[in-house]
C-alpha positions as CSV (number, residue, x, y, z in Angstrom):
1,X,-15.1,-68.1,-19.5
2,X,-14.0,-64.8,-21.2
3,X,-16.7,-63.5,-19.0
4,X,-14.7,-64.8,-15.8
5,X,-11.4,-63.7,-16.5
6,X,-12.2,-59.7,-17.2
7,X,-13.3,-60.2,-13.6
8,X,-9.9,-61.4,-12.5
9,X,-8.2,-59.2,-14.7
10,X,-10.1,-56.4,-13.0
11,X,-9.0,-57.4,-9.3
12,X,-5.7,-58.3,-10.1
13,X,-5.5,-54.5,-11.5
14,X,-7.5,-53.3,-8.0
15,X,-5.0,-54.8,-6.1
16,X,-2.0,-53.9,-7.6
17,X,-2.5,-50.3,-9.0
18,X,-2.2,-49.5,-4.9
19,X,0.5,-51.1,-4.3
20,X,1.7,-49.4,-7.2
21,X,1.5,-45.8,-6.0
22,X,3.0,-46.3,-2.8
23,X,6.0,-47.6,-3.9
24,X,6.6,-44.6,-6.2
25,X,5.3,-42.2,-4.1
26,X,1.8,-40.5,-4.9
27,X,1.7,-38.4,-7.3
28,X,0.4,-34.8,-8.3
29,X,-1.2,-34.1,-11.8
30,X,1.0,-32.4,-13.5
31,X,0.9,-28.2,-13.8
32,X,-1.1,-27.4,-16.7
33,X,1.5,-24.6,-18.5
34,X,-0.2,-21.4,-20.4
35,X,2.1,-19.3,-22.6
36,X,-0.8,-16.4,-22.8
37,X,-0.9,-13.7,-20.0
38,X,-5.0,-12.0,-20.7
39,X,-4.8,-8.8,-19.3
40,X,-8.2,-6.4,-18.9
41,X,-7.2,-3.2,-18.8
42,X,-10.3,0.1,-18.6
43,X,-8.9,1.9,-21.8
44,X,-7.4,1.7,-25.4
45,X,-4.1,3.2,-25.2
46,X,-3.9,6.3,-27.9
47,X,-0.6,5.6,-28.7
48,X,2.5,3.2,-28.8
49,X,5.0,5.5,-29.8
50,X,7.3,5.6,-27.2
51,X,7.5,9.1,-27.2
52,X,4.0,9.2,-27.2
53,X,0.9,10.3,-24.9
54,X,1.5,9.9,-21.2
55,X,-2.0,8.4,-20.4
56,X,-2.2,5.3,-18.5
57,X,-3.5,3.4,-21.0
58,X,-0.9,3.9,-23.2
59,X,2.1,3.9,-21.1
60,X,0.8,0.0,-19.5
61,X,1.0,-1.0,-22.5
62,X,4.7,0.7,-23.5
63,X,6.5,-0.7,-20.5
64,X,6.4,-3.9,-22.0
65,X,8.0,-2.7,-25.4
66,X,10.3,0.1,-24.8
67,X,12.8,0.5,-21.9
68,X,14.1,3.7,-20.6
69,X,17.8,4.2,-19.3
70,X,16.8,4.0,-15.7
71,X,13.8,2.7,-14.0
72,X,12.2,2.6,-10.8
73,X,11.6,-1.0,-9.3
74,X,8.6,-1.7,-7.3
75,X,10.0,-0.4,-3.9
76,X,10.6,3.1,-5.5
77,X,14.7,1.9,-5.7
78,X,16.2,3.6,-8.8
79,X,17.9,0.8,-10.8
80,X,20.0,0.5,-13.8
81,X,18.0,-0.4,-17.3
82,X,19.1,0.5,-20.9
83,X,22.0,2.3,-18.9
84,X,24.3,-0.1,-17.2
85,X,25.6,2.5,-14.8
86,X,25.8,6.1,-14.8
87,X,28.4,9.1,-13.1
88,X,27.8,12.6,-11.9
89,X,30.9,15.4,-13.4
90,X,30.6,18.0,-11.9
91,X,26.8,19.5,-10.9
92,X,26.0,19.5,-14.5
93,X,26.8,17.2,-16.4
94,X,26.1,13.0,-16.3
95,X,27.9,10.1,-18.2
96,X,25.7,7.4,-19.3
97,X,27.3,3.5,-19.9
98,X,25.3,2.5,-22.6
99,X,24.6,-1.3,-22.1
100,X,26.3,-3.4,-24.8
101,X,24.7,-6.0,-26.8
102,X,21.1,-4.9,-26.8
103,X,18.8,-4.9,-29.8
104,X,15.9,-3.6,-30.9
105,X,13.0,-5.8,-32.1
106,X,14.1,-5.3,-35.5
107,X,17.4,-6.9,-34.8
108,X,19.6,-3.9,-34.4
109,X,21.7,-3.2,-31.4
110,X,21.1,-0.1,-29.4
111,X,24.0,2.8,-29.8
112,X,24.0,5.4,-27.5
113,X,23.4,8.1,-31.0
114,X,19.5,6.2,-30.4
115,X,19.8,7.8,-27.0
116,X,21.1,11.4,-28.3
117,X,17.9,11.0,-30.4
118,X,15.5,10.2,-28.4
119,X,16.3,12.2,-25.8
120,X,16.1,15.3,-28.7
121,X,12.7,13.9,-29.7
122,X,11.2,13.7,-26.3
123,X,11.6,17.3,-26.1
124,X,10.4,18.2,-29.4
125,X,6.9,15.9,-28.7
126,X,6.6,18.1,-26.0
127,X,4.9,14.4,-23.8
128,X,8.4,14.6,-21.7
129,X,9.1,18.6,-22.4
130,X,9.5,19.2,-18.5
131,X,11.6,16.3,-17.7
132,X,13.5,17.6,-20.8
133,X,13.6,20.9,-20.4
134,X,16.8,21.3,-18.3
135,X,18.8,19.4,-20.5
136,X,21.4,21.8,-23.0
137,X,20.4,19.6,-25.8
138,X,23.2,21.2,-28.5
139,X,25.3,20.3,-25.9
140,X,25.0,16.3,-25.3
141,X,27.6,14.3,-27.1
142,X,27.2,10.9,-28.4
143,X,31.4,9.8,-26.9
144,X,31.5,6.2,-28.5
145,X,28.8,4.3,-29.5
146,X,28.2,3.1,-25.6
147,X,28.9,6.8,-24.1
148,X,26.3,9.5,-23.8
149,X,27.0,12.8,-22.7
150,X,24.4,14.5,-21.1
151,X,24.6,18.1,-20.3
152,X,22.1,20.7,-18.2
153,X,21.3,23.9,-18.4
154,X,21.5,24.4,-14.8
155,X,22.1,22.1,-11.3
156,X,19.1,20.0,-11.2
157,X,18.5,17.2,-8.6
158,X,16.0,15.3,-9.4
159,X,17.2,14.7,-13.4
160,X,18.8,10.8,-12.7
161,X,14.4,10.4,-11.8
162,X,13.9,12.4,-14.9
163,X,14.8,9.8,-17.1
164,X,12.7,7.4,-15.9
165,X,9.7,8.6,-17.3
166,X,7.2,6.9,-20.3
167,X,7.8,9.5,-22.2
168,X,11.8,9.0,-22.7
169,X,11.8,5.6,-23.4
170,X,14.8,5.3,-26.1
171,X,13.5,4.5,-29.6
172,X,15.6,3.4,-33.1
173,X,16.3,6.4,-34.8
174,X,16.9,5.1,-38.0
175,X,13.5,3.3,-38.3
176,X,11.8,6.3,-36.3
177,X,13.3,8.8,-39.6
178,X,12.0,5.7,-42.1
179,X,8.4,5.6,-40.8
180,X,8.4,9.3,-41.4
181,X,8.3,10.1,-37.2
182,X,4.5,8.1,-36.7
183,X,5.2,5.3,-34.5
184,X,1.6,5.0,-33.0
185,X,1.2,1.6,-34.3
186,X,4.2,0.4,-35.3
187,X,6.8,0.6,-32.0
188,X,10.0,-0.5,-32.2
189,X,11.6,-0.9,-28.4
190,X,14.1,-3.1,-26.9
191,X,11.5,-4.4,-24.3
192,X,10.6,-7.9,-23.6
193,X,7.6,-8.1,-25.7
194,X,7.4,-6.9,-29.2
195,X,3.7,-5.3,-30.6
196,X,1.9,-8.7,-32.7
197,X,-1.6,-7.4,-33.0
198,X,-3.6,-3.9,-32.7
199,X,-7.4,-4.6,-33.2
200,X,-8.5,-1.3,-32.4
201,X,-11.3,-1.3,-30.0
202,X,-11.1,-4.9,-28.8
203,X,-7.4,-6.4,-27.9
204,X,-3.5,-5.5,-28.2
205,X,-1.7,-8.8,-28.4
206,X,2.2,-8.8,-27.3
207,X,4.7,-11.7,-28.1
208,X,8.0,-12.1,-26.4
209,X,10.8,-10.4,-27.5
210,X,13.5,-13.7,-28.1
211,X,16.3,-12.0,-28.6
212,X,15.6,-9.9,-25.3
213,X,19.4,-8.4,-23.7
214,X,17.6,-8.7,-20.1
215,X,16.3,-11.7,-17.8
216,X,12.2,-12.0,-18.1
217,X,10.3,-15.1,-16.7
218,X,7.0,-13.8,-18.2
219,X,4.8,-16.1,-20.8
220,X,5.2,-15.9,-24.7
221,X,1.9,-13.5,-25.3
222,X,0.2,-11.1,-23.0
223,X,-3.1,-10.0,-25.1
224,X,-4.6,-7.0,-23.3
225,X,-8.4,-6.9,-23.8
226,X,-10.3,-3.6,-23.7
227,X,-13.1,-3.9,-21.2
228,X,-14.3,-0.5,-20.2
229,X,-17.0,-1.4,-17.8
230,X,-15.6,-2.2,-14.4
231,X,-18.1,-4.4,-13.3
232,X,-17.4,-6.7,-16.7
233,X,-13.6,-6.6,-15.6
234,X,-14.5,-8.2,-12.1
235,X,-16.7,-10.3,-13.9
236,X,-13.8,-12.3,-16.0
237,X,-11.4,-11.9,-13.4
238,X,-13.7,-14.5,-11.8
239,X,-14.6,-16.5,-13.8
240,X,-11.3,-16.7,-15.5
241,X,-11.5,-15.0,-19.2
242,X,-8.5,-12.9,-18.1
243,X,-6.0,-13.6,-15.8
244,X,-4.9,-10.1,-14.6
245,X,-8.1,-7.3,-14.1
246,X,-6.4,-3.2,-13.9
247,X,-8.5,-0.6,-12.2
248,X,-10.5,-2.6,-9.9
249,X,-14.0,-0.8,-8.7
250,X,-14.1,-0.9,-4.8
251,X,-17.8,-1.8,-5.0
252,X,-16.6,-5.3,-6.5
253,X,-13.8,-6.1,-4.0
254,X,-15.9,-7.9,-1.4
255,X,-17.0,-10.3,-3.8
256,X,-13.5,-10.7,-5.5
257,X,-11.7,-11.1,-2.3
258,X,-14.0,-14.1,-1.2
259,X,-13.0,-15.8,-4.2
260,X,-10.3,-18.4,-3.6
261,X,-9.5,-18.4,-7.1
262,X,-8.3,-14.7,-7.3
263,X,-5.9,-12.4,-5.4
264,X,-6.7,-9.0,-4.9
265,X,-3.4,-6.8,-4.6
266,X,-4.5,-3.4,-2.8
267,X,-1.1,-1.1,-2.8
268,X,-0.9,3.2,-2.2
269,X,0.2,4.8,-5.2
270,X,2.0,8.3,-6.0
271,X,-1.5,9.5,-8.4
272,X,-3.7,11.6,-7.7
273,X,-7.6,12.1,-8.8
274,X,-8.9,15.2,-9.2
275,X,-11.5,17.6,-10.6
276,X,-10.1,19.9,-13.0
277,X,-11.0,23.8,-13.9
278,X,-10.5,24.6,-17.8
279,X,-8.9,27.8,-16.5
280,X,-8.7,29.6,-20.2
281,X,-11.9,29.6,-20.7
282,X,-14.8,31.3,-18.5
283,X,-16.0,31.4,-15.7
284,X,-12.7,29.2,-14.6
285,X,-10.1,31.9,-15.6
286,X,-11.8,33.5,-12.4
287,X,-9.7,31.8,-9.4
288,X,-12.7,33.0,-7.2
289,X,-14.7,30.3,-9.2
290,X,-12.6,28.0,-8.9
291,X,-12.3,28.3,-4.8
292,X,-16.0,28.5,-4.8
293,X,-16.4,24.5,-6.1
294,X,-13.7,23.3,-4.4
295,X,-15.6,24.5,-0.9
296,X,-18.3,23.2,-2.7
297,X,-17.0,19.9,-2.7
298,X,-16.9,17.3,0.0
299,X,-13.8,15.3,-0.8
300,X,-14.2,13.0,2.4
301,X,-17.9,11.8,1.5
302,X,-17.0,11.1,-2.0
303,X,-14.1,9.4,-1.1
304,X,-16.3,7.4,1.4
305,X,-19.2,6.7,-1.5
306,X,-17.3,5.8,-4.1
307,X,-14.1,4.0,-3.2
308,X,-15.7,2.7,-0.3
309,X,-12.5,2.2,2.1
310,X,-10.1,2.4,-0.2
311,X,-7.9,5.9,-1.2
312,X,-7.5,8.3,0.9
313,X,-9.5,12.0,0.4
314,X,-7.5,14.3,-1.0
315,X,-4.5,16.0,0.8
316,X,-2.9,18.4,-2.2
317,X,-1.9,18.0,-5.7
318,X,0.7,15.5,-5.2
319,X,0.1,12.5,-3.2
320,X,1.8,11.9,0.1
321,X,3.8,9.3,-1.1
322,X,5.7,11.8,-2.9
323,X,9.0,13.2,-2.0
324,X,8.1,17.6,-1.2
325,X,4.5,16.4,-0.3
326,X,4.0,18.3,3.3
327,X,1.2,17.7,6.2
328,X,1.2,21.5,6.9
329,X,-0.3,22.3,3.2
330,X,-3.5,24.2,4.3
331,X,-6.6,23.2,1.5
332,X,-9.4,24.6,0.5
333,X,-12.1,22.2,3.0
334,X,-15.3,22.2,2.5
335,X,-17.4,24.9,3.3
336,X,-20.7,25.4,1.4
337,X,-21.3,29.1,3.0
338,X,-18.0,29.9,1.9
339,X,-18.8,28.7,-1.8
340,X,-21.6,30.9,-1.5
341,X,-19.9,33.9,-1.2
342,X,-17.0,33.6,-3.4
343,X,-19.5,33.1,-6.0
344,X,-21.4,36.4,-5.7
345,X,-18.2,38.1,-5.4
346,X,-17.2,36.7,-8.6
347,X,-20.7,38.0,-10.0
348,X,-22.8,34.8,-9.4
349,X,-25.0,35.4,-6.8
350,X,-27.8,33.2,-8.1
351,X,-25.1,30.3,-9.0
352,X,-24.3,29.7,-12.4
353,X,-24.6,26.8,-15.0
354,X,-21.9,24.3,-16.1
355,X,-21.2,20.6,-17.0
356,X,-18.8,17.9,-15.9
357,X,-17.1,16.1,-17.9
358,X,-15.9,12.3,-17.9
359,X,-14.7,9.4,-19.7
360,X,-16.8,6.1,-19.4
361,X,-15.0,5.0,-16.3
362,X,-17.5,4.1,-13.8
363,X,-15.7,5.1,-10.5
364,X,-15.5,8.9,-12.7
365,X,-19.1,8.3,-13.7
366,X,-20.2,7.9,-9.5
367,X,-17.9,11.2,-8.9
368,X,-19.5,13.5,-10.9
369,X,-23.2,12.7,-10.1
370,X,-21.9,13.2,-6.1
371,X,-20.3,16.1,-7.7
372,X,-23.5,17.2,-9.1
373,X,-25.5,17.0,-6.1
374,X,-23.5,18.4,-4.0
375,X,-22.9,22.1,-6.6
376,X,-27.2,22.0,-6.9
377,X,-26.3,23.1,-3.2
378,X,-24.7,26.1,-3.4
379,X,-26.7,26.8,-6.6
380,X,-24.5,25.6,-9.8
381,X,-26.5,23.3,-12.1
382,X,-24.0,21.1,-13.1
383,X,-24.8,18.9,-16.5
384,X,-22.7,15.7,-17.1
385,X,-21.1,14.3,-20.0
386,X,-19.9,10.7,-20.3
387,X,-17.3,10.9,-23.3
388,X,-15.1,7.7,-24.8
389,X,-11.3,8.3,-23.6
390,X,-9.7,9.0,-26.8
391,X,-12.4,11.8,-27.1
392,X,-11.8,13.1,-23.8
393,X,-8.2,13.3,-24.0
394,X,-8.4,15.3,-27.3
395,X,-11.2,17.5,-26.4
396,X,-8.8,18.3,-22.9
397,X,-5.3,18.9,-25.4
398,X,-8.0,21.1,-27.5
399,X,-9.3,23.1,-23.8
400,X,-12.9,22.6,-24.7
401,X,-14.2,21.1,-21.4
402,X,-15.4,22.7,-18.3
403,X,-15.1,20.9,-15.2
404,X,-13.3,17.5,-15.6
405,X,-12.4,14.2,-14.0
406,X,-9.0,13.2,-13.7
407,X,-5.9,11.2,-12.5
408,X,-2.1,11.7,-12.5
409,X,0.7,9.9,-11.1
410,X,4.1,11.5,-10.1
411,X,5.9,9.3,-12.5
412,X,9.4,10.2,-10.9
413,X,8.5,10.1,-6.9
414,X,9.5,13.6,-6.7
415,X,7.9,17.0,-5.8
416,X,8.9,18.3,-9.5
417,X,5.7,16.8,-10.7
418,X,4.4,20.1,-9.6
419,X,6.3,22.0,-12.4
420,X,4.7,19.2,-15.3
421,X,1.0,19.8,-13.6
422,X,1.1,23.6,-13.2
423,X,4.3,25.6,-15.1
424,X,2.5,28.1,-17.9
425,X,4.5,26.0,-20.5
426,X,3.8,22.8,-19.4
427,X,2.2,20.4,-22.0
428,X,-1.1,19.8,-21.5
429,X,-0.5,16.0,-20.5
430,X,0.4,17.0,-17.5
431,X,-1.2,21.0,-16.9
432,X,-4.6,19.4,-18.6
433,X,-6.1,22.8,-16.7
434,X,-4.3,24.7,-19.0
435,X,-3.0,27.0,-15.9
436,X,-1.0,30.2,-16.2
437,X,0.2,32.2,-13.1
438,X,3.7,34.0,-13.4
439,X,3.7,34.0,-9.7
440,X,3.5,30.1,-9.4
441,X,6.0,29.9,-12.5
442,X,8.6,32.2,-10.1
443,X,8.0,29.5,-7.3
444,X,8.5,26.7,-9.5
445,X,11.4,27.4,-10.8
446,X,13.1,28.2,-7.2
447,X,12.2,24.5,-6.7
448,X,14.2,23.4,-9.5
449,X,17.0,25.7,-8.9
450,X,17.6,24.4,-5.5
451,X,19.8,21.4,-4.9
452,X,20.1,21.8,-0.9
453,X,17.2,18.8,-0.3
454,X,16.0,20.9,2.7
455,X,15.9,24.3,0.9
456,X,14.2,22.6,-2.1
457,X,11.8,20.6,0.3
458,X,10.8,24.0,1.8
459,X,10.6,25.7,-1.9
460,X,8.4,22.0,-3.0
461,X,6.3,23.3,0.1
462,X,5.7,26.9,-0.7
463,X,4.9,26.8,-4.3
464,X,2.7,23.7,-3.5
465,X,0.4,25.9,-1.1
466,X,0.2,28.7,-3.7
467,X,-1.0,26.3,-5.9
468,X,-3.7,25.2,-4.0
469,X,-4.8,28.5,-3.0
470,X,-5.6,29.5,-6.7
471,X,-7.0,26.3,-7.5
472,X,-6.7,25.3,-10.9
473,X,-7.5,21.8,-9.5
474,X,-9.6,20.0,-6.7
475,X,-7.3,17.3,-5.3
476,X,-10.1,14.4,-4.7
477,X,-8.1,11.4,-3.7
478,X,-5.1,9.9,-3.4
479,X,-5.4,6.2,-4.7
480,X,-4.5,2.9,-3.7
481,X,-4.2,0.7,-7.3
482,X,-6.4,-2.3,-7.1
483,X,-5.7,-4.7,-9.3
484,X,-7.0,-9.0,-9.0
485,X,-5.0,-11.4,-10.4
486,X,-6.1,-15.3,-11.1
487,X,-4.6,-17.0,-8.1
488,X,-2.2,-19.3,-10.2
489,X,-0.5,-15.7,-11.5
490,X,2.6,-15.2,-10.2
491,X,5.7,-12.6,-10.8
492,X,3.2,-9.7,-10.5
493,X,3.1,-6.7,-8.0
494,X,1.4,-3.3,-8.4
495,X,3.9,-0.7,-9.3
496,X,3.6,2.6,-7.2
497,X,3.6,4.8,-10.5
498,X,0.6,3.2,-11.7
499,X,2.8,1.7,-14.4
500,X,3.1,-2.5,-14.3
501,X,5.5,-4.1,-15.2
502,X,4.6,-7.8,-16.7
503,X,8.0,-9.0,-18.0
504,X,8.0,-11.8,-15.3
505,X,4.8,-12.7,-14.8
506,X,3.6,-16.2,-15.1
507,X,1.5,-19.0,-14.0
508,X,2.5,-21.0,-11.3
């Protein structure tokens, strides 16, 4: 009997549960909700002082904890940030509106004497020392606490873009002073995340910032994990151990844009990858050195090796993108007879021996052994060295390399990146080839000097041909960012200075 009724019970629940989910409507599972953004990014960041080191790794990981008084926005639109609006006096001078009711992570609202301050200490770190460098520091005022006076030297056009750069993200002052000026590890911003976890070597963990003065939709932790190897990258992105994968390898793309669980976001950037000349050192304090490997070099079948479709060779030291960047710049093209004679006039008629030098990145790695072919030709036996960043970074500040592998973004969209890559003075995050010319300083300096656009676009375009005529750099390729998302990501898009934002993105 017992036996006979689960039988019944069972159609009786067969018949209705239908009936059921049509009169309600069917139904979709529920979203499953994630509060953890895993991001894979190709390097440690060296530092999170904010401040700090301008290489990528670093500054990725930055944008999410400090904030800057203006900012670009995806589209390259300058847009308000830690400054609510701003006002031109004159051709010198510029009125910041400090944005009430901000805090820093440690609770403390932002005053525009943090902004007098870090503006002061981005100079004297010397990471944001060209950006800096026009402004008359002794003569900034702090007006109120939501007022900051900034005064320059000198007209200069492109300083609103200035202050948009990494580098002169506004820091507390008082707990800057307090942890004795070392902020490497221990950031305080007024960004949407706040710094939880540093295991050096393996992850950086973020957690949102809930007192945040801004609107974010992102998740409550993004945990960045180091993964150096591009192929191990591509390798999570599929199978879903991170949700966002940086620094994509073209030679993984097919497979990752087959994937219906991932996205591949393909967008031209303002960088720039190069090979660099340690010109203080010899033979590369010899410009006829230098000219002799960059006719050495094939740009357009290294291009065509390694990214494999993506990038485009290289067209000068600034990217097209770039606002000064001009069609008519003449380069040094490839020409192996050329390389051959340049050398023996420089005193190297049976070649000379050298080594390239690279970080652990694997689209670097594929350059320099193309790189190394291609100099056995015109008799330079190149050696390479594969070095961990941190190492490489340091042994460029200390000018110990030879020939290098390297990329750099014109943070700013503007043709003054020029003066940060090549001025004598320049620091050496941005002249890494230690270059000194006092011709090409003369040149630059018209360019700053100039606040007619078209007189300072034809100044941008002069100094930038003299530049590549001596050099100090072999412009490789100008790169598209590549970066695959999980498909359910959303809130995400590629920033054109190589610097993303993640403070909205989310799972859909």
């Amino acid at each position: 009997m017992k036996k006979v009724n689960s039988v019944l019970l069972g159609l009786v629940l067969l018949l209705i549960l239908p009936a059921v989910l049509f009169a309600g409507g069917a139904k979709e599972a529920p979203a499953v909700t994630k509060d953890t953004l895993i991001v894979a990014m190709a390097a440690e960041p060296s530092t999170l002082d904010g401040n700090g080191k301008n290489d990528n790794a670093s500054i990725n990981v930055r944008r999410q904890l400090y904030e800057t008084l203006l900012t670009y926005n995806e589209d390259m639109e300058l847009v308000p940030l830690l400054a609510e609006s701003y006002r031109w006096e004159g051709d010198k001078v510029i009125i910041f509106n400090i944005r009430k009711g901000v805090l820093f992570h440690n609770g403390e609202e932002l005053k525009a004497s943090d902004v007098k301050y870090s503006v002061e200490r981005a100079a004297r770190m010397m990471y944001a020392s060209n950006q800096v460098g026009v402004v008359d520091l002794p003569a900034c005022q702090v007006l109120d606490d939501y007022t900051y006076k900034m005064v320059l030297k000198m007209p200069f056009a492109p300083m609103l873009a200035n202050v948009t750069v990494s580098a002169m993200a506004i820091v507390h002052e008082k707990t800057t002073k307090e942890l004795n000026d070392d902020m490497t590890e221990r950031p305080v911003g007024t960004g949407p995340y706040k710094l939880d976890v540093w295991n050096r070597g393996d992850r950086i963990e973020l957690v949102k910032f809930d007192k945040y003065w801004g609107k974010a939709e992102g998740v409550q932790r993004i945990v960045y994990r180091i993964i150096t190897e591009s192929t191990s990258r591509a390798i999570e992105i599929e199978t879903g151990g991170v949700d966002i994968a940086f620094d994509i390898n073209p030679v993984d793309l097919k497979n990752l844009q087959s994937n219906s669980a991932v996205k591949v976001l393909i967008d031209m950037g303002l960088r720039t990858d190069y090979v660099g000349f340690n010109c203080s050192k010899a033979p590369f304090n010899d410009v006829r050195v230098r000219q002799a490997i960059s006719y050495a070099l094939d740009k357009k079948a290294i291009v065509e090796a390694v990214y494999m479709g993506t990038n485009q060779p290289g067209r000068g030291m600034i990217a097209p993108t770039v606002w000064g960047y001009s069609d008519d710049i003449q380069l040094l093209e490839y020409n192996p007879a050329k390389a051959k004679q340049l050398l023996a006039e420089a005193g190297y008629p049976n070649g000379l021996k050298t080594t390239i030098w690279t970080n652990d990145t694997q689209v670097r790695i594929d350059i320099a052994e193309i790189m190394q072919s291609q100099l056995k030709e015109v008799g330079i036996d190149a050696n390479i060295q594969v070095v961990e960043w941190g190492t490489y970074l340091k042994m460029i500040e200390d000018k110990s390399l030879d020939i290098y592998i390297l990329g750099i973004s014109a943070p700013t969209g503007d043709g003054d990146a020029l003066y940060n890559q090549f001025f004598s003075t320049s620091h050496f995050s941005g002249n890494t080839a230690h270059f000194q010319d006092a011709a090409i300083d003369a040149l630059l300096q018209v360019t700053r000097e100039k606040t007619n656009r078209d007189e300072r676009f034809a100044a941008i375009k002069k100094a930038h041909q003299e530049i590549v005529n001596r050099a100090p750099w072999a412009p490789v390729a100008h790169v598209e960012y590549i970066t695959a998302t999980r498909a359910n990501v959303v809130g995400f898009r590629n920033h054109p200075t190589g610097v993303h934002y993640l403070g909205d993105a989310n799972f859909k």
